[in-house]
TIFI-7659 format. One record per atom (N, C-alpha, C): residue in one letter; x, y, z. Coordinates in pm, whole numbers, plus 50000, padded with zeros to 5 digits. Layout:
<recs>
AXYZ/...
</recs>
This chain:
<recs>
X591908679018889/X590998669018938/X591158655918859/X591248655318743/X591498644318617/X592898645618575/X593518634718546/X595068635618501/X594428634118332/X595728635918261/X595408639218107/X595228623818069/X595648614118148/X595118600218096/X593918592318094/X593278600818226/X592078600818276/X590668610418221/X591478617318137/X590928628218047/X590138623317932/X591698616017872/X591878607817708/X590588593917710/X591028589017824/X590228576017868/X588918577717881/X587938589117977/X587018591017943/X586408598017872/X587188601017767/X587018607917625/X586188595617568/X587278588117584/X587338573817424/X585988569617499/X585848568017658/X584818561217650/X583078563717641/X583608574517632/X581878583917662/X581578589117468/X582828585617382/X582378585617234/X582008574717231/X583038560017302/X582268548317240/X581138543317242/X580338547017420/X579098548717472/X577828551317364/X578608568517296/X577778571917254/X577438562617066/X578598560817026/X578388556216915/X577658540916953/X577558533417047/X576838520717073/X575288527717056/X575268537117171/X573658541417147/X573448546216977/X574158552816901/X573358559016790/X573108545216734/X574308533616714/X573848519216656/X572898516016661/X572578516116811/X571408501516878/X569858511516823/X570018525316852/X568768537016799/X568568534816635/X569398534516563/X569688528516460/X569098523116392/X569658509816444/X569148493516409/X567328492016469/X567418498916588/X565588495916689/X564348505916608/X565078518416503/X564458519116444/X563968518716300/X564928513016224/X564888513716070/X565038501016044/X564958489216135/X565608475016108/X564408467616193/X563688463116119/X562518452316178/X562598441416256/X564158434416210/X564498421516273/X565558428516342/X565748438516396/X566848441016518/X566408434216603/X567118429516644/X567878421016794/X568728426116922/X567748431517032/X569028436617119/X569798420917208/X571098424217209/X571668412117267/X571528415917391/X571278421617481/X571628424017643/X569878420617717/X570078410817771/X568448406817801/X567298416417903/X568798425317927/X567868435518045/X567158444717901/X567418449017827/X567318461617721/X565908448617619/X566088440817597/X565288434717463/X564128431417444/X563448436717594/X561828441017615/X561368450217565/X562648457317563/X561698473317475/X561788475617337/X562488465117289/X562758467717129/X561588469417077/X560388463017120/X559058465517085/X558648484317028/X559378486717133/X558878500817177/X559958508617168/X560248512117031/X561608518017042/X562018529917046/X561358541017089/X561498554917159/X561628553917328/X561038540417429/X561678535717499/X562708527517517/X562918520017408/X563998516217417/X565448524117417/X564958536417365/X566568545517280/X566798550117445/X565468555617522/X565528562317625/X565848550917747/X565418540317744/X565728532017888/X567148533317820/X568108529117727/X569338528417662/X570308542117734/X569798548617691/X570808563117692/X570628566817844/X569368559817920/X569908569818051/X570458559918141/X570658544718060/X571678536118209/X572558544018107/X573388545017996/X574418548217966/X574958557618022/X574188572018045/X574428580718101/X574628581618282/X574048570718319/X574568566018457/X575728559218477/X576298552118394/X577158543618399/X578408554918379/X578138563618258/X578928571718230/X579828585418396/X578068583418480/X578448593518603/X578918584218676/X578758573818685/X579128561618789/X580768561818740/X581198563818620/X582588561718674/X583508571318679/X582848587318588/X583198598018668/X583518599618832/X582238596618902/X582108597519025/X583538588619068/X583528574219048/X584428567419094/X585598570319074/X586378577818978/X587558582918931/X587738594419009/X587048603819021/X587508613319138/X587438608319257/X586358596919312/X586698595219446/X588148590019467/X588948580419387/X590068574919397/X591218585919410/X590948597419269/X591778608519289/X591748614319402/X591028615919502/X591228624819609/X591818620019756/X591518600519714/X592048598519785/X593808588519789/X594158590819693/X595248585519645/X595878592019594/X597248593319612/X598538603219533/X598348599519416/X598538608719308/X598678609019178/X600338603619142/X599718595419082/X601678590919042/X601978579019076/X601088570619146/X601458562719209/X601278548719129/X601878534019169/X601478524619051/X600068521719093/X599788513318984/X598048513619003/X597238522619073/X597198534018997/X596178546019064/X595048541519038/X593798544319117/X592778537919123/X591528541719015/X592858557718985/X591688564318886/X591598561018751/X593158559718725/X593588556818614/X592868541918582/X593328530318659/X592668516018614/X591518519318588/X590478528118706/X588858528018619/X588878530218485/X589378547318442/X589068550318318/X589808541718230/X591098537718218/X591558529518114/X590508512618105/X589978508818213/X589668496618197/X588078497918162/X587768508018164/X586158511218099/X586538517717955/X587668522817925/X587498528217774/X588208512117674/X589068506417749/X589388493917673/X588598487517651/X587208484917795/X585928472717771/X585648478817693/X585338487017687/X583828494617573/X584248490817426/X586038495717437/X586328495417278/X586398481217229/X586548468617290/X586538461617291/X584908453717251/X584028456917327/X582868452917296/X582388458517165/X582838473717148/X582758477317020/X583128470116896/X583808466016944/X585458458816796/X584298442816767/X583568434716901/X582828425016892/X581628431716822/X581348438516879/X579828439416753/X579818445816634/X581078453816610/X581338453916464/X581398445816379/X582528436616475/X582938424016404/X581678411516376/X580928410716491/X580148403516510/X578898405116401/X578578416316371/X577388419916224/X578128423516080/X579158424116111/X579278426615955/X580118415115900/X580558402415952/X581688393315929/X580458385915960/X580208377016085/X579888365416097/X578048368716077/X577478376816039/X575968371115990/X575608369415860/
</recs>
């Protein structure tokens, strides 16, 4: 059903997922002046046992949202082919993620 690239890919991206949430749970609760940057999420910092939870269950949607989308492509597209539809999802959601990762690493421990 998953090719082994599609495997690897939503491996990387459902750790990076998860290591964003333990951060942001983290920071919303042991850090007074946390700051969430995403303006949909930074209402609840107030409230941060809703916040961990509004957090983790878009993650966990987003996470089925591109499950879902990777098999629909697999079933309907030959495996092997250039630009498989499954493959671009998972590689281009485990690159964003790691990528946004690499920015807010970079972004709190260098530039504040």
């Amino acid at each position: 059903m998953l090719s082994r690239l599609q495997k690897y890919a939503l491996a990387a991206f459902v750790l990076l997922m998860s290591a964003d949430l333990v951060i942001s749970s983290y920071g919303v609760l042991f850090f007074p002046a946390f700051i969430e940057a995403n303006a949909l999420f930074a209402r609840f910092v107030a409230y941060p046992l809703e916040f961990i939870a509004v957090v983790g269950v878009t993650k966990l949607l987003a996470i089925a949202g591109i499950i879902a989308a990777t098999i629909w492509f697999n079933r309907r597209e030959r495996a092997g082919t250039p630009w498989h539809g499954g493959d671009i999802i998972c590689s281009t959601a485990a690159v964003g993620m790691g990528v946004m990762m690499l920015v807010l690493v970079v972004g709190n421990l260098f530039l504040v």
